[in-house]
N, C-alpha and C positions, 0 to 999 in steps of 0.2 A: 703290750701284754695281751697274750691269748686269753679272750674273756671267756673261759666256758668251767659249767657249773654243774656238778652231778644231782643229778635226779630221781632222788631216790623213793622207788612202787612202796605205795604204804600195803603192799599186799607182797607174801616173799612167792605168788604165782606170776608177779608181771616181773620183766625183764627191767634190769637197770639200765638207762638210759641218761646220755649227756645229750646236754640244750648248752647250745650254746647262744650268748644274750646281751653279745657286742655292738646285732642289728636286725631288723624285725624283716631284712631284706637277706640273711645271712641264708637262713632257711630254705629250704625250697619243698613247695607244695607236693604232695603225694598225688600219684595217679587217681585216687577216687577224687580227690580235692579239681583235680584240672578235669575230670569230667562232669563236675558239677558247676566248674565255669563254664564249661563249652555247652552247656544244656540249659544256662541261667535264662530265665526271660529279660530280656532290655525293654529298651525304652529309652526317649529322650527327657531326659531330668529338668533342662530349660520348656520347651513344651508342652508338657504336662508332667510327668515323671515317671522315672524308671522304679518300675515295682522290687526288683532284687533288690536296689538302694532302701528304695523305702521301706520294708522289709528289715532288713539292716539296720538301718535309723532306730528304727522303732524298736527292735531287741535289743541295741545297746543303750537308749536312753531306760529301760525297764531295767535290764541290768545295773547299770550305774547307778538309779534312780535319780535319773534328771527329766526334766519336763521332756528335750526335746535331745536328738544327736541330729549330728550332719556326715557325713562321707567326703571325706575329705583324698587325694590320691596319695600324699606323701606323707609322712610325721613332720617335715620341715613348713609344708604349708600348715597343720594345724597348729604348731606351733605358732606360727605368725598368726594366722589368725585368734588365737588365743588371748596372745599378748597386744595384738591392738586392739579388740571387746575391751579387756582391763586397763589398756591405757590409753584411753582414747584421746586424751589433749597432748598436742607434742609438749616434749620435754618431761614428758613423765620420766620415772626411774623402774628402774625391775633390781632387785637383787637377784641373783644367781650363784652358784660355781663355777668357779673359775675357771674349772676343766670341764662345765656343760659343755652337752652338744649343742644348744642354741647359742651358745657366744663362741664356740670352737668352730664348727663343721657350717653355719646356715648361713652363709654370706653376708652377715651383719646386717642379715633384713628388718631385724626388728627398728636400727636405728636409720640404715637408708630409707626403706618404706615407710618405717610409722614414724620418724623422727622420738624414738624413745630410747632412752640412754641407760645404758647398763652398767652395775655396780656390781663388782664379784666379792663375793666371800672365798677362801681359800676351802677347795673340798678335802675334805677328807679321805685315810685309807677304802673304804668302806662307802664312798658315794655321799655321805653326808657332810654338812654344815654344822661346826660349833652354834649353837643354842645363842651363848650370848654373843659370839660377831655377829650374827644375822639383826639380833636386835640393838648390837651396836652401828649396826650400818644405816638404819633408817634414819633419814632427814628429820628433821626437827622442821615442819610447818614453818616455822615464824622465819624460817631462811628464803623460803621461795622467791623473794627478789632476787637472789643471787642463785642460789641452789636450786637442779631439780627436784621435784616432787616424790618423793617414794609412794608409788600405786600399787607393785606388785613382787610378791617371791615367788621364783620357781626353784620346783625342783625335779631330778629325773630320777624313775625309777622305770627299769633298772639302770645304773649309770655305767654305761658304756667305757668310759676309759676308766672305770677303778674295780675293772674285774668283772663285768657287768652285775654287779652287788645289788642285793635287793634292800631297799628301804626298808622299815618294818614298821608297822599302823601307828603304835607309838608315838616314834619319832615324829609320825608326820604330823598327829594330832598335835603335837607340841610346835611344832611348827605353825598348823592352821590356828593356833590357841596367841600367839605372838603378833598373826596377821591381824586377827581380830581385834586383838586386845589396841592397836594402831590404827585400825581402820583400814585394814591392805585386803588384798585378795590372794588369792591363793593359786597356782596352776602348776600343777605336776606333766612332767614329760613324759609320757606313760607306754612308750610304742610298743615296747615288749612287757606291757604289764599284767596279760594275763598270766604271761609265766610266771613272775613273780607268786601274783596268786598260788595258781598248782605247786611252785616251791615251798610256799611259808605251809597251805595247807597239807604236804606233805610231810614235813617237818614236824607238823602238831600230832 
């Protein structure tokens, strides 16, 4: 399924425009965009550090509003690194979709690398998880001699094989409201997420 999604100018002076938000790689950057890589300042990031990065770092953790971001080169590396932060003892569990891109596409690093074992929910038309399978999936504690551990849910937004469909805040609060209410964390798959954004805020 060709994942692309119209984009519609909340102004009727800008042109209508299709994104398409199957892959954050699908894109290709615009000539002012590669002249602002070829002009970047570097630096080595082990050594002391590359200022563009840092720079970087630091306007996405203000955006997000998190303490700190990292620069990561792929979505499948962050993703892994994500998921082993939240699960750091093997045999932890992650729930999922079934048709994610972390259980589909990432070469099952989360459980070759981090030895963490994945539990799918069936996704939905629409990128999303029934509410109660997600809360019917989590382990029950008192099994842990035999069962692994439920530590974490992800989810992707936008999800890639169901149209590339946007999540909506909602949804996920109710989701992050289930993690909590269990004691789980939370990590969204977010590669194309500021599109999401510019869609839902164009929408409103």
């Amino acid at each position: 399924m060709v994942a692309e999604r119209q984009f519609f100018s909340c102004s009727a002076n800008m042109v209508t425009q299709t994104v398409d938000l199957r892959s954050d790689t699908v894109t290709k950057p615009t000539e002012t965009m590669r002249a602002a890589m070829a002009a970047a300042e570097v630096d080595d990031d082990v050594l002391g550090y590359d200022p563009t990065a840092f720079r970087l770092e630091t306007e996405m953790a203000k955006i997000m509003g998190k303490e700190a971001a990292v620069f990561v080169p792929s979505g499948t590396m962050g993703n892994l690194i994500s998921v082993l932060v939240h699960c750091d003892i093997r045999g932890s569990e992650v729930i999922l979709g079934h048709n994610s891109h972390i259980h589909i596409y990432e070469n099952g690093g989360i459980s070759t690398i981090g030895g963490v074992h994945p539990r799918t929910v069936k996704n939905n038309n629409d990128g999303t998880m029934d509410l109660d399978l997600i809360e019917a999936t989590i382990r029950d504690p008192r099994g842990e001699l035999v069962f692994p551990t439920t530590r974490l849910i992800c989810l992707e937004n936008s999800h890639a094989n169901c149209g590339g469909r946007c999540l909506t805040v909602e949804y996920t609060d109710r989701v992050g409201e289930i993690a909590k209410k269990h004691g789980l964390k939370l990590h969204i798959d977010g590669a194309p997420h500021f599109q999401c954004i510019c869609c839902a805020w164009c929408s409103s």
